[in-house]
Backbone as a printed PyTorch tensor [residue, N CA C, xyz], in Angstrom:
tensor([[[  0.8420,  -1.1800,   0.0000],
         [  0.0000,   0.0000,   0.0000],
         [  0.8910,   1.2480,   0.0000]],

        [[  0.8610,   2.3060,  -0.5520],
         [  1.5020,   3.4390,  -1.3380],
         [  1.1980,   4.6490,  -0.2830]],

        [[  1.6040,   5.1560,   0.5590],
         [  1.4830,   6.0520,   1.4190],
         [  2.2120,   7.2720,   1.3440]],

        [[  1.6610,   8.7100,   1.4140],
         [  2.0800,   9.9560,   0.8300],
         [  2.4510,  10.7250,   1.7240]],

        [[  3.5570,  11.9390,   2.1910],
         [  3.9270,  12.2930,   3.0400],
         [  4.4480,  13.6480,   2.8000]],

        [[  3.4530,  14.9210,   2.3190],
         [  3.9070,  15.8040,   2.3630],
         [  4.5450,  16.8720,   3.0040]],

        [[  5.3940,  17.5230,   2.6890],
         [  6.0120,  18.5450,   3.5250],
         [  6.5520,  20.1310,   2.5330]],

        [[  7.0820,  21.3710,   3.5380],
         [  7.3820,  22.0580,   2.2040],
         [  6.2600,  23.2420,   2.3010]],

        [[  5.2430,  23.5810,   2.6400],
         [  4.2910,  24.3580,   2.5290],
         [  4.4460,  25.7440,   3.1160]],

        [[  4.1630,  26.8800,   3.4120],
         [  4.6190,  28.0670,   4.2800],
         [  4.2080,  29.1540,   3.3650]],

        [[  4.2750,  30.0840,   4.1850],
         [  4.0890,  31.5820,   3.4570],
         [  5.1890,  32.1650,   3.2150]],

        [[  4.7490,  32.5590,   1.7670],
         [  6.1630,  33.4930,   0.9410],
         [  5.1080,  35.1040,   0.4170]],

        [[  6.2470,  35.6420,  -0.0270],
         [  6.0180,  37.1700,  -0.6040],
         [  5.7460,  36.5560,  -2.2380]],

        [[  5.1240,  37.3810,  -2.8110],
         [  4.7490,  37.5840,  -3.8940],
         [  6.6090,  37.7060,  -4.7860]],

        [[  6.3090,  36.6310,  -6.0350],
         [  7.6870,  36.1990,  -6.3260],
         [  8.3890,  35.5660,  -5.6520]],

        [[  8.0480,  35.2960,  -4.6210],
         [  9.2190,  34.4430,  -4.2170],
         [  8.9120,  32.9680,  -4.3860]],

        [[  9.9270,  31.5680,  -4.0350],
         [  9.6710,  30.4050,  -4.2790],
         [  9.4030,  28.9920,  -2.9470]],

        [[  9.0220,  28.4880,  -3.3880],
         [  8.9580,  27.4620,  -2.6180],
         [  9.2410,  25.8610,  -3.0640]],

        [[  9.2330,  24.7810,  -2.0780],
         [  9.6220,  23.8320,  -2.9590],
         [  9.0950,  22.7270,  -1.7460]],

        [[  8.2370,  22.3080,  -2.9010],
         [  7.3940,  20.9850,  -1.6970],
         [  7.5980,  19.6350,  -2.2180]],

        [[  7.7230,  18.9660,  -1.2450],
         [  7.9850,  17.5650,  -1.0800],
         [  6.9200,  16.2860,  -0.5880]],

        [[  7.2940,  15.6660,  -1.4700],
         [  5.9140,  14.2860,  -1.2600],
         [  7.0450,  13.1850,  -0.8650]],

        [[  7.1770,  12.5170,   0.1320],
         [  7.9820,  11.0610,   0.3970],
         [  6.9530,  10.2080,   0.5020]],

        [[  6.7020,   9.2990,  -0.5410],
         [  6.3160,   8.4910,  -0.8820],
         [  7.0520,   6.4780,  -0.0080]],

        [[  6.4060,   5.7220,   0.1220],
         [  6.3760,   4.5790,   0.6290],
         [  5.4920,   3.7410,   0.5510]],

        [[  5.8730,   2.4150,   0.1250],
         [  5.1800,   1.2480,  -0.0250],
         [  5.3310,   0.8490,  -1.7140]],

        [[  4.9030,  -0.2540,  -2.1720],
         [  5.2800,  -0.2940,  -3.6690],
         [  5.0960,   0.4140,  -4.5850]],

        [[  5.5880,   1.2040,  -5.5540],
         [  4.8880,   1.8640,  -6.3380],
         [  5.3810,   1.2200,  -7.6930]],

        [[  4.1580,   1.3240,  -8.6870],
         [  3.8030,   0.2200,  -9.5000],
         [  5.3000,   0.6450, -10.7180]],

        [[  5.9260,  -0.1220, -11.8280],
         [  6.8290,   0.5470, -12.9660],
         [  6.0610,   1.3330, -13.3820]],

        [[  4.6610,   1.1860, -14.1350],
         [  4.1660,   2.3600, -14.7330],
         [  3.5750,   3.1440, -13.6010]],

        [[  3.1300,   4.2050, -13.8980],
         [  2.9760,   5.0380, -12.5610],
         [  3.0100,   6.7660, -12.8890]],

        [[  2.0950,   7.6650, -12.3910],
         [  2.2170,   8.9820, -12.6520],
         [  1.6890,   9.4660, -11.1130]],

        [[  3.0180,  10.3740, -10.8820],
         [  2.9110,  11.3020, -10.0620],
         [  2.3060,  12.7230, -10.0270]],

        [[  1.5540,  13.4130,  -9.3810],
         [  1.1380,  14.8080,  -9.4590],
         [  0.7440,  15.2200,  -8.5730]],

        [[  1.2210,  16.5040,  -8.4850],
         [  0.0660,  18.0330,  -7.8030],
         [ -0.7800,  17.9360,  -8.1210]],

        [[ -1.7440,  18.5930,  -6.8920],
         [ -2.9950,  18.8830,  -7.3690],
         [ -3.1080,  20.3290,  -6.4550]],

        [[ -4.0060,  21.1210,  -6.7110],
         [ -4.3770,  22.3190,  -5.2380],
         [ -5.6310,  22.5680,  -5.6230]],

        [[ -6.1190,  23.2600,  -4.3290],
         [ -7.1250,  23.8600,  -4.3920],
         [ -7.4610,  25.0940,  -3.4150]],

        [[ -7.7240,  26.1260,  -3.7760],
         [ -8.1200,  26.9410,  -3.2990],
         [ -9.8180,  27.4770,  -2.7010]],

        [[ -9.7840,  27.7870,  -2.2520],
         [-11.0620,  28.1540,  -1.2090],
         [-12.0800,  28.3250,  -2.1700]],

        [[-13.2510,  27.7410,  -2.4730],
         [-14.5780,  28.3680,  -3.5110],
         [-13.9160,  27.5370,  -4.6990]],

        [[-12.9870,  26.9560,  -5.1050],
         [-12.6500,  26.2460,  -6.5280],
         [-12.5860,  25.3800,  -5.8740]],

        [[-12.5940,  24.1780,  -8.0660],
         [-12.1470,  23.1470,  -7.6170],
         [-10.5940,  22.8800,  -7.8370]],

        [[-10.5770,  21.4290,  -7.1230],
         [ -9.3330,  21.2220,  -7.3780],
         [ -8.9130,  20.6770,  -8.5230]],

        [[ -7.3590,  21.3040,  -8.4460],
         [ -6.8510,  21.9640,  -9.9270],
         [ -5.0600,  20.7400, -10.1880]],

        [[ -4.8130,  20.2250, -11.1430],
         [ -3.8910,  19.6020, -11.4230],
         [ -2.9680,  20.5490, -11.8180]],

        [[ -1.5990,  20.9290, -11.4310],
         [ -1.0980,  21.7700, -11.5790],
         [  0.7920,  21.4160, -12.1010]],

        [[  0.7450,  19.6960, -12.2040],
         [  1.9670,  18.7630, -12.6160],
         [  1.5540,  17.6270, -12.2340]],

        [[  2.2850,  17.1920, -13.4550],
         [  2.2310,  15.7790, -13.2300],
         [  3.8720,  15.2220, -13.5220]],

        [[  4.0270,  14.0530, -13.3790],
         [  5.2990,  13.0900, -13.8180],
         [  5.0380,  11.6730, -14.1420]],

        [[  5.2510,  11.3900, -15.4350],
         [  4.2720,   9.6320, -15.8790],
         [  5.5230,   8.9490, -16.1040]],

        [[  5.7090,   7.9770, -15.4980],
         [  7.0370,   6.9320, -16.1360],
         [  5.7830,   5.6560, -16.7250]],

        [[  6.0740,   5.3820, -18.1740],
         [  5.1320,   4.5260, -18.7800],
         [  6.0210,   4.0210, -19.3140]],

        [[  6.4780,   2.5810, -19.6180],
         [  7.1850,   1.6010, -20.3720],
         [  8.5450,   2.1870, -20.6780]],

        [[  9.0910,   2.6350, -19.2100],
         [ 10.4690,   2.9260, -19.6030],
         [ 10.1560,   4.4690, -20.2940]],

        [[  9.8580,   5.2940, -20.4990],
         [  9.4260,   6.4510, -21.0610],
         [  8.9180,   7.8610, -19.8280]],

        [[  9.7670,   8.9150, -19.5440],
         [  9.3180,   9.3180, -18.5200],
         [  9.1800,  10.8930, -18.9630]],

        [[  7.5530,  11.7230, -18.5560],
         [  7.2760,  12.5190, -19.2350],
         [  6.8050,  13.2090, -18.1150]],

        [[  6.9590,  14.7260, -18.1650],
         [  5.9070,  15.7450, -17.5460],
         [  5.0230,  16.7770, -18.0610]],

        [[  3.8690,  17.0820, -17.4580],
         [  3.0650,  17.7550, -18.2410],
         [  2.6300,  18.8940, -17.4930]],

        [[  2.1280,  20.1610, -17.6550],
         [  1.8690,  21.5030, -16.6830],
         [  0.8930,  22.1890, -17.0930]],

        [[  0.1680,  22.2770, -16.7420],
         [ -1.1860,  23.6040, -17.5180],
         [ -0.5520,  25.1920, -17.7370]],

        [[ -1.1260,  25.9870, -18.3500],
         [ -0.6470,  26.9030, -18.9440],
         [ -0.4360,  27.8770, -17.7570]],

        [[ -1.1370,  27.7890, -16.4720],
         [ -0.9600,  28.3170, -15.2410],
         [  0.1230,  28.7530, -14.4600]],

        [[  0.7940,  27.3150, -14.8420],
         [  2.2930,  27.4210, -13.9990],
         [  3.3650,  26.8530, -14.7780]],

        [[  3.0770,  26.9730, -16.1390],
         [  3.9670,  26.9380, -16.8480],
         [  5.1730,  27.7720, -16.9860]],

        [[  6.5940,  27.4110, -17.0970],
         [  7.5250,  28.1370, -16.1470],
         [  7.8470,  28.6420, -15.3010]],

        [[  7.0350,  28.2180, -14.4120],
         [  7.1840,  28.6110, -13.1790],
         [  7.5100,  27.5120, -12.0660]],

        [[  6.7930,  26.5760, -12.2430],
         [  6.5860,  24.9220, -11.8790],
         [  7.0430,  23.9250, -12.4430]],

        [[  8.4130,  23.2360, -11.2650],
         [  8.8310,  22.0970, -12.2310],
         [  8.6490,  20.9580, -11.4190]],

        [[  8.1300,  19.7810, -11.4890],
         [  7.9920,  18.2820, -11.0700],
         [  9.3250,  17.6170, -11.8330]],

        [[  9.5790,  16.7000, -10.2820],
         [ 10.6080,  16.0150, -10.6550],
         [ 10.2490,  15.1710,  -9.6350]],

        [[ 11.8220,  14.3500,  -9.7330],
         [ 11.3000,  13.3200,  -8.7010],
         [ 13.0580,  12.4910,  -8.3510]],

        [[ 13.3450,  12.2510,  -7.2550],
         [ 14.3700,  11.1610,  -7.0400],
         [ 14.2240,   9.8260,  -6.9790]],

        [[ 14.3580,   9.1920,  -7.7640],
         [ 14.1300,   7.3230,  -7.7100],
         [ 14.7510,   7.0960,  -6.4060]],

        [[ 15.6320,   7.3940,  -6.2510],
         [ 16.5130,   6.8790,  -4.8020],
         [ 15.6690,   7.1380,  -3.9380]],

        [[ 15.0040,   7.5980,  -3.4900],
         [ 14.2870,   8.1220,  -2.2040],
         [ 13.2050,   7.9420,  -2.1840]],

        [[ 12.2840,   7.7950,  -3.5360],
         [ 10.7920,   7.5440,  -3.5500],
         [ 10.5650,   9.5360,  -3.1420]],

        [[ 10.9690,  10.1210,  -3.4950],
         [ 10.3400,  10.9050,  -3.3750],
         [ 10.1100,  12.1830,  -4.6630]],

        [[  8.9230,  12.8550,  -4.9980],
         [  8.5630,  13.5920,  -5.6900],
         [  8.6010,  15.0450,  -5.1420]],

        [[  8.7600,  16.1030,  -5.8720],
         [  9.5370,  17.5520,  -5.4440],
         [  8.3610,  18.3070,  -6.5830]],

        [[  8.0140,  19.7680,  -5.8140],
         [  7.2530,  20.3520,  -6.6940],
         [  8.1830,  21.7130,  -6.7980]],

        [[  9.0500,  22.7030,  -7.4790],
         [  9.6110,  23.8310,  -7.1610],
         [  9.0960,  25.0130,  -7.7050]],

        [[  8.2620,  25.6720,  -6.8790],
         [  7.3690,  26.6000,  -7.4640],
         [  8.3510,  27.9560,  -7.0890]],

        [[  8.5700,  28.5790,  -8.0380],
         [  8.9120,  30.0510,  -8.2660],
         [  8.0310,  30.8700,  -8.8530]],

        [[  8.3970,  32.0490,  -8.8560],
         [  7.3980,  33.4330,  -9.1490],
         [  6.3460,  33.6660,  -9.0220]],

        [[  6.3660,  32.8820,  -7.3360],
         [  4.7090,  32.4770,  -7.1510],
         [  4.1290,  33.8620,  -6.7710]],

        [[  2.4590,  33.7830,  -7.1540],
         [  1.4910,  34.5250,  -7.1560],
         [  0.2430,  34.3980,  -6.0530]],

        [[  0.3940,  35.8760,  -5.4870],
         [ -1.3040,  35.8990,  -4.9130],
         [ -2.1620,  34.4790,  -5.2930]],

        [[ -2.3530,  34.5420,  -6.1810],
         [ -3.4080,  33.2880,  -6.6220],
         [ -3.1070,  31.8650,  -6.8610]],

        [[ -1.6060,  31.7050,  -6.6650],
         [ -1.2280,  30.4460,  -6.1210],
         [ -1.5610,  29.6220,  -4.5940]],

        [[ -2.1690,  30.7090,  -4.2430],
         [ -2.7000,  29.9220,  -2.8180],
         [ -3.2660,  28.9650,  -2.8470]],

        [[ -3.5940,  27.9960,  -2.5880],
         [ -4.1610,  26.6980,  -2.3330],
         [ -3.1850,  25.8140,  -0.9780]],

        [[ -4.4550,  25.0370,  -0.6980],
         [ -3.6780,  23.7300,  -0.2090],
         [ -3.0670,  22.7390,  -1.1140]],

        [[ -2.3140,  22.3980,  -1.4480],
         [ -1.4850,  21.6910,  -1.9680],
         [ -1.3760,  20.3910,  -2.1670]],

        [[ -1.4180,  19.1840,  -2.9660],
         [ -1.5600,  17.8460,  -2.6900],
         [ -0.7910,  16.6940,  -3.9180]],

        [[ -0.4850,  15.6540,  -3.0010],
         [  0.4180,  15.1730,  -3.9450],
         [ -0.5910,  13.8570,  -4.0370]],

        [[ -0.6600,  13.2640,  -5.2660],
         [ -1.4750,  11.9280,  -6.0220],
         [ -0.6250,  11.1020,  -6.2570]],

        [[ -0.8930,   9.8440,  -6.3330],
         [  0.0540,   8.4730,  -7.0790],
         [ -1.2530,   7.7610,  -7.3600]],

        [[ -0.9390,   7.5050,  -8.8150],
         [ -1.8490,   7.2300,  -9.8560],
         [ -1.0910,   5.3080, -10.3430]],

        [[ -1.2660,   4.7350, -10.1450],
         [ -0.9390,   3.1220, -10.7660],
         [ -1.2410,   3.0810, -12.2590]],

        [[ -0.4760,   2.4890, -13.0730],
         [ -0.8880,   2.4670, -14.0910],
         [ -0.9910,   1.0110, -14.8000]],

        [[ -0.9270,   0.1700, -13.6050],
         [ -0.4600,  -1.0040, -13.8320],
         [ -1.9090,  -1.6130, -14.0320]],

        [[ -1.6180,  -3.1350, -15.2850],
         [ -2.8750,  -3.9710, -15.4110],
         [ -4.2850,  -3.9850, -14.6530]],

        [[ -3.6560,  -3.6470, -13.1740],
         [ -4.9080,  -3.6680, -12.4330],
         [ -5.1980,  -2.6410, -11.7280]],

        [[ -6.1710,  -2.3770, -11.4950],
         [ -6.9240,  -0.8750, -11.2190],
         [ -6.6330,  -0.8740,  -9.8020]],

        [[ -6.4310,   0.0150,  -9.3380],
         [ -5.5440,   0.1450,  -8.1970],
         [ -6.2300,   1.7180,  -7.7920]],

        [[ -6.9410,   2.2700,  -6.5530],
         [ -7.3060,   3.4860,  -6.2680],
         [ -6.1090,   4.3420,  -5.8720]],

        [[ -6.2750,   5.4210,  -6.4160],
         [ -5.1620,   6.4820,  -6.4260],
         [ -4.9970,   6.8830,  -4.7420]],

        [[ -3.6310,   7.4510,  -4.3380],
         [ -3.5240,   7.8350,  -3.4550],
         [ -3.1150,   9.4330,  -2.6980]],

        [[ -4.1290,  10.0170,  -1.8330],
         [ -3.3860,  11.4420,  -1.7760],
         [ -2.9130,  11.7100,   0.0170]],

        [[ -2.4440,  12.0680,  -0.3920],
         [ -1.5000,  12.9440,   0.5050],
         [ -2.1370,  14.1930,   1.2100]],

        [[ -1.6870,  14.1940,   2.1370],
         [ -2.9540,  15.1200,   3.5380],
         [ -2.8880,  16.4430,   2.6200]],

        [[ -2.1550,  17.1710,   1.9930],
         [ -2.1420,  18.5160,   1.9290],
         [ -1.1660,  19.1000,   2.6780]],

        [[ -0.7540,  20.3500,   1.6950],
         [  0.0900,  21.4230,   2.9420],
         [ -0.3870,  22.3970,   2.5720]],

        [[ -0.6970,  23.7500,   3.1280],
         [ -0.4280,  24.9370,   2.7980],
         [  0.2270,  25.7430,   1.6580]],

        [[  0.1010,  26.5920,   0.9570],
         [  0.6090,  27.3470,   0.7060],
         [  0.0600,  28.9240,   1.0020]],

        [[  0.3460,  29.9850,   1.1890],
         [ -0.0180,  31.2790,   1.0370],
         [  0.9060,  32.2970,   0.6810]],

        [[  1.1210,  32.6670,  -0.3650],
         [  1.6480,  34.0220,  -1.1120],
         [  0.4390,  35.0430,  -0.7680]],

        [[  1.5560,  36.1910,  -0.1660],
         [  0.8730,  37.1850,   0.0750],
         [  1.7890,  38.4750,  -0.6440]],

        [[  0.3340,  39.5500,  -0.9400],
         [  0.7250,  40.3490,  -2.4300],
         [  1.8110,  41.4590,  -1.7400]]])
């Protein structure tokens, strides 16, 4: 069973960066996609990176939101996934959340991670 362990969350100034961390534990499948998600107060929640390792093939994807600004990565050694948000904005606020998605033969329910904080203030 795949258990999520975020950390990393806090208040920054407008532009400035942050960099959150998911430590991940328990098997996680070869195929497999990692991601952010947030959500802010009155919305829904919003996918904001992902990271897919599919048949040896390893890809990331970003909405036009936090595009250059937001990079997903990840250390194999550690099981752990990294979100590094710079030039963050007022409207980056959300709680924050990390997913593990299975991609393997068998359907497997995704797993999230409690949330952290974020708040940029203007």
């Amino acid at each position: 069973q795949v258990q999520l362990v975020e950390s990393g969350g806090g208040l920054v100034q407008a532009g400035g960066s942050l960099r959150l961390t998911c430590a991940a534990s328990g098997s996680i499948s070869t195929n497999h996609a990692m991601a952010w998600y947030r959500q802010a107060p009155g919305k829904q929640r919003e996918l904001v990176a992902t990271i897919t390792t599919f048949t040896g093939f390893r890809s990331t994807n970003y909405p036009d939101s936090v595009k250059g600004r937001f990079t997903i990565s990840r250390d194999d050694a550690k099981n752990t996934v990294y979100l590094q948000m710079n030039s963050l904005k007022p409207e980056d606020t959300a709680v924050y959340y990390c997913n593990y998605k299975s991609l393997g033969s068998i359907t497997r329910p995704d797993v999230w991670g409690q949330g952290t904080q974020v708040t940029v203030s203007s």
